[in-house]
Structure formats: structure tokens, C-alpha cells
C-alpha positions as CSV (number, residue, x, y, z in Angstrom):
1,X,85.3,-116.9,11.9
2,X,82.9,-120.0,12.3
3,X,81.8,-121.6,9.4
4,X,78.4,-123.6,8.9
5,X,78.5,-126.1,5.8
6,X,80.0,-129.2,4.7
7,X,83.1,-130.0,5.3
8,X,86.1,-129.8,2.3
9,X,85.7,-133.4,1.2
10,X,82.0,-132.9,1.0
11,X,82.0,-129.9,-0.5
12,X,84.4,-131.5,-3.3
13,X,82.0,-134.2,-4.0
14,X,79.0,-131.6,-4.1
15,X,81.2,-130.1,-6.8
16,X,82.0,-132.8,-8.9
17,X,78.2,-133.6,-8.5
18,X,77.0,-130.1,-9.9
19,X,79.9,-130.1,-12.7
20,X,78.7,-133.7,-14.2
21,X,74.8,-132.6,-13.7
22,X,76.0,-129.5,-15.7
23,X,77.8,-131.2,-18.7
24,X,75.3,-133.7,-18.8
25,X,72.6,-130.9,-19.6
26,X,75.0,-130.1,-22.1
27,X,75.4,-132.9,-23.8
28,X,71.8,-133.7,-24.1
29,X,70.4,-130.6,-24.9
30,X,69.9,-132.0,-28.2
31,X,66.2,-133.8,-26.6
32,X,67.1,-137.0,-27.7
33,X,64.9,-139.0,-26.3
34,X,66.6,-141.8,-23.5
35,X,65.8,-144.7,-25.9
36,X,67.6,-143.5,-29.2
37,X,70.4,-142.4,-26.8
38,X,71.1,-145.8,-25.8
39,X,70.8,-147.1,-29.0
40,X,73.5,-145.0,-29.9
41,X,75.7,-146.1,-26.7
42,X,74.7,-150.0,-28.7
43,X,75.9,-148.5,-32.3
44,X,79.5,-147.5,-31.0
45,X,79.7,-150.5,-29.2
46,X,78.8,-152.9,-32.5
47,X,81.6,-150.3,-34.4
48,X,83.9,-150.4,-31.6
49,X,83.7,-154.7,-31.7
50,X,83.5,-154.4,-35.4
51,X,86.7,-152.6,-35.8
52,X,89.1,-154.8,-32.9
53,X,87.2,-158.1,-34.0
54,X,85.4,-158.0,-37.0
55,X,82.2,-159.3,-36.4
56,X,79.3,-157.6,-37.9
57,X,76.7,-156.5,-35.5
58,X,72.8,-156.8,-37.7
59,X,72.1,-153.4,-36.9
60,X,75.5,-152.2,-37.8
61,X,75.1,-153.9,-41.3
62,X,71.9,-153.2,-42.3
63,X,72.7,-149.2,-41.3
64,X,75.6,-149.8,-43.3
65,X,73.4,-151.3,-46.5
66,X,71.1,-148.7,-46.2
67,X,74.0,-145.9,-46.6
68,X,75.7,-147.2,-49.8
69,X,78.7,-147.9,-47.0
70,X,80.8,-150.8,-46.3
71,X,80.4,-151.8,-43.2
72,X,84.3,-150.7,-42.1
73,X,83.3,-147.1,-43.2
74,X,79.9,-147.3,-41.3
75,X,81.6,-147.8,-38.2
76,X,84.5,-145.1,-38.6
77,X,81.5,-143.3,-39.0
78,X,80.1,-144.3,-36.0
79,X,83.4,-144.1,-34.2
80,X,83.9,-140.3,-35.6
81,X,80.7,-138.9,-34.2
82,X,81.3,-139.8,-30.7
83,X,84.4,-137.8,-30.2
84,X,82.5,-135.1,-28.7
85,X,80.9,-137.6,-25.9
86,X,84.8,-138.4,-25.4
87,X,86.0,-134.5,-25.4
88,X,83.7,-133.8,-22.7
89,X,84.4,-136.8,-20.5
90,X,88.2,-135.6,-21.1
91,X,87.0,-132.4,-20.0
92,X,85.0,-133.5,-17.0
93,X,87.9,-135.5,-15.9
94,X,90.2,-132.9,-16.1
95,X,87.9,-130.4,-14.0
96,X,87.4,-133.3,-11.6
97,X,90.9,-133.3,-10.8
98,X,91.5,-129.6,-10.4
99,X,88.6,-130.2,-7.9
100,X,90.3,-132.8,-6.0
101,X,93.8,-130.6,-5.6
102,X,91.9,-127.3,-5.0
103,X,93.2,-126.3,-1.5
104,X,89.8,-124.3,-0.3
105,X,86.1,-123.8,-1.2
106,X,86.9,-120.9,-2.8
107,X,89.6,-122.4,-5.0
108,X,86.6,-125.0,-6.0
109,X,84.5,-121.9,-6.6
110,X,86.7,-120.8,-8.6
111,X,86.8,-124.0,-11.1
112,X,83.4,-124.0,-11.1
113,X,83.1,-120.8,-12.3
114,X,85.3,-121.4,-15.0
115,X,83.4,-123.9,-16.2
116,X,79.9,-121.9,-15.8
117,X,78.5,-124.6,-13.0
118,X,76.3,-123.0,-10.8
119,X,77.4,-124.2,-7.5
120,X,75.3,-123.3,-4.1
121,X,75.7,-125.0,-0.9
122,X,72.1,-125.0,0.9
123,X,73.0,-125.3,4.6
124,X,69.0,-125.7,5.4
């Protein structure tokens, strides 16, 4: 049987590609707008420095003050609420992986499906 489409190593990456598009949807199907997001990536950072060195970020203070929290809670806080972010770069990871081993397309296929990617290869 002849075949038309990428090769196995290209289809891998297309994949991986459509699995990351996919949990990203996920992940920000809560419309938070690109701005706040990042200023959360800058609020686990301040806790994350906070907790290994202990200097207080401004923001992370004054969000702190405004809570009735000591800065040490604020920032477990902060810490706490992005272990979903880090369950579902665990996941992706993991999927990634099973990717890279999968033997054949439809083994990849397979995966995908699992994880309820849609995955089409568009040999035009």
C-alpha cells in the first residue's frame, strides 16, 4: 500500500503540536485576558522567590496587606493555585512521551484519542 503524508517523525511533531494547542484551549478557557495571565506567571514567580529567598516582591505585599495575610501565607496561596497549570504540564509531558515511543500513526492516533485531540493530517 502507498502512503501519501508526512513521514513518522513529522507526524509525531504534528501530534505533540495539536495535543499542546488542545490543552492550552483548556487551560485558558477561563478568557482571561493575556495581560492578567502574565501577571499571574509574575505573582508565582514573586511567591516562588519569596519562599526560597525571602524577599518581598511590592506586589506580592501589598496583595498580601490587602487580604488580612502575612505575606508567607499570600504566597502559599499563590503557590497553591497553580498546581493545576503544573498537573497539566505533567500531563502534557506524559502524553508527549507516549507520542515519542508510539511505534505507528495509528498508535499516535490512538493517544490522541485518549486525550480527545482532534488530530487530521491535511496532505493538500
Amino acid at each position: 500500500m502507498i502512503l501519501f503524508g508526512p513521514d513518522l517523525g513529522e507526524f509525531r511533531e504534528r501530534a505533540k503540536t495539536a495535543l499542546m494547542q488542545h490543552l492550552v484551549a483548556l487551560a485558558e478557557r477561563d478568557a482571561v485576558p493575556p495581560t492578567m495571565r502574565a501577571k499571574y506567571v509574575q505573582k508565582l514567580a514573586e511567591a516562588t522567590a519569596f519562599k526560597s529567598s525571602g524577599v518581598i516582591a511590592p506586589l506580592l505585599a501589598a496583595e498580601a496587606e490587602m487580604r488580612g495575610a502575612t505575606v508567607d501565607e499570600h504566597a502559599d496561596l499563590i503557590i497553591s493555585m497553580s498546581a493545576p497549570s503544573d498537573d497539566l504540564e505533567i500531563y502534557r509531558m506524559r502524553m508527549n512521551i507516549a507520542i515519542d515511543t508510539a511505534e505507528s500513526e495509528d498508535e499516535i492516533s490512538a493517544i490522541l484519542n485518549q486525550a480527545k485531540v482532534k488530530f487530521s493530517i491535511d496532505l493538500a
